[in-house]
N, C-alpha and C positions, 0 to 999 in steps of 0.2 A: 659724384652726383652733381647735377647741376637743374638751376633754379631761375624762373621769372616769373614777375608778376604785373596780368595785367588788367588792367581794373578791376580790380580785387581778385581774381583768381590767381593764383599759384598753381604750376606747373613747376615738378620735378619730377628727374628722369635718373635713371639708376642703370647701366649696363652689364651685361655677362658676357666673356667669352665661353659658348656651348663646346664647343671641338669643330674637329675637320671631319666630312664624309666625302664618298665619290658618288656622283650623279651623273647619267650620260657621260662618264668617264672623263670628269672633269671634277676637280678638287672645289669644294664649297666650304666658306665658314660660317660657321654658325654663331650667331649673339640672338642675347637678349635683352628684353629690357622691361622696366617695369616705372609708368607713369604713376603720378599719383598729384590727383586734380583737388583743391580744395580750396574752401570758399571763404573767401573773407570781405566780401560785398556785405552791403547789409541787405541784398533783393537774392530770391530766391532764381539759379539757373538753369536750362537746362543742354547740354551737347547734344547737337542736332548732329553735327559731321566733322570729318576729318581731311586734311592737305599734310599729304607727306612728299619730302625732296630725300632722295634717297642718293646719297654721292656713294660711291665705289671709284675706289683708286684705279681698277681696271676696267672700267665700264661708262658710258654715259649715264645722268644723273636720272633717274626713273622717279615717274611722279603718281602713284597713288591716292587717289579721290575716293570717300565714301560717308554712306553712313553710321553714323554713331563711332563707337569702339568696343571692336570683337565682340560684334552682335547688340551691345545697349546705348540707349540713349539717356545720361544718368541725369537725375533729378537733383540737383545741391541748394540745401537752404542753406541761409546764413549759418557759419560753422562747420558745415558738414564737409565732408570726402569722398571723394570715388576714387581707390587702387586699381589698375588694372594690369597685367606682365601679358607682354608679345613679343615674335622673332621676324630678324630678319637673316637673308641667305646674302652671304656676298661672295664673290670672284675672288675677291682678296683677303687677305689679315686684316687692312685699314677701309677705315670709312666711317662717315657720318650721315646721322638724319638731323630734319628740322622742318618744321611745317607750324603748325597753328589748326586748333578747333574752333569752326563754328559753332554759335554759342547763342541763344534767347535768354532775356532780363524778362523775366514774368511780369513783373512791375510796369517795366514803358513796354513791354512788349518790343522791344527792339532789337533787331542780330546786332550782334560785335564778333570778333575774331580775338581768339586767347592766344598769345603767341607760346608756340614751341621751343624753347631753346637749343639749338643745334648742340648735340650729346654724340659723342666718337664713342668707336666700335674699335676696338683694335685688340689683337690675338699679344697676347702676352711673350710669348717666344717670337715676335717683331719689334718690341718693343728695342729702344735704344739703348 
């Protein structure tokens, strides 16, 4: 697992390897992962949207933009938490993500960016 925190939010990130399938007859790996956002600001926040960098060892690095995460835009008061688990597909056994959620301070009303910390992906039978 790995962990940061930025003004006052904490982000940790937790990985799985899912298995191998064939698609278009080409081998895919499967991970998971599972964030888990929680507040220790003393202003209530909310995730408006998401920057993901997506490395694969066998591919250039794809950047995914959007709203919220997997469909919600969560509301954290002081204290609180939002878990969410999502997947990614890769070409390889190895790889990593890392990006940062945009983010409103209900208080100044102000966006800031919560950084992501970059969390590897890698298939256990690659390992060294």
């Amino acid at each position: 697992m790995v962990s940061q925190i930025t003004r006052g939010i904490k982000i940790s990130v937790l990985t799985s390897f899912e298995g191998t399938y064939f698609k278009n007859y080409k081998i895919h790996f499967a991970f998971s992962y599972v964030v888990t956002i929680e507040n220790h600001s003393k202003d209530s926040v909310q995730l408006t949207s998401r920057h993901w960098e997506i490395f694969d060892s066998l591919n250039d690095i794809e950047v995914v933009d959007g709203e919220g995460v997997i469909g919600k835009k969560p509301v954290l008061k002081p204290g609180e938490h939002h878990t969410y688990s999502s997947g990614c597909l890769l070409a390889s056994p190895y790889g990593a993500m890392k990006g940062h959620f945009n983010m409103i301070n209900f208080t100044s009303t102000k966006t800031f960016k919560v950084i992501v910390p970059t969390f590897r992906m890698c298939a256990p039978f690659a390992l060294n």
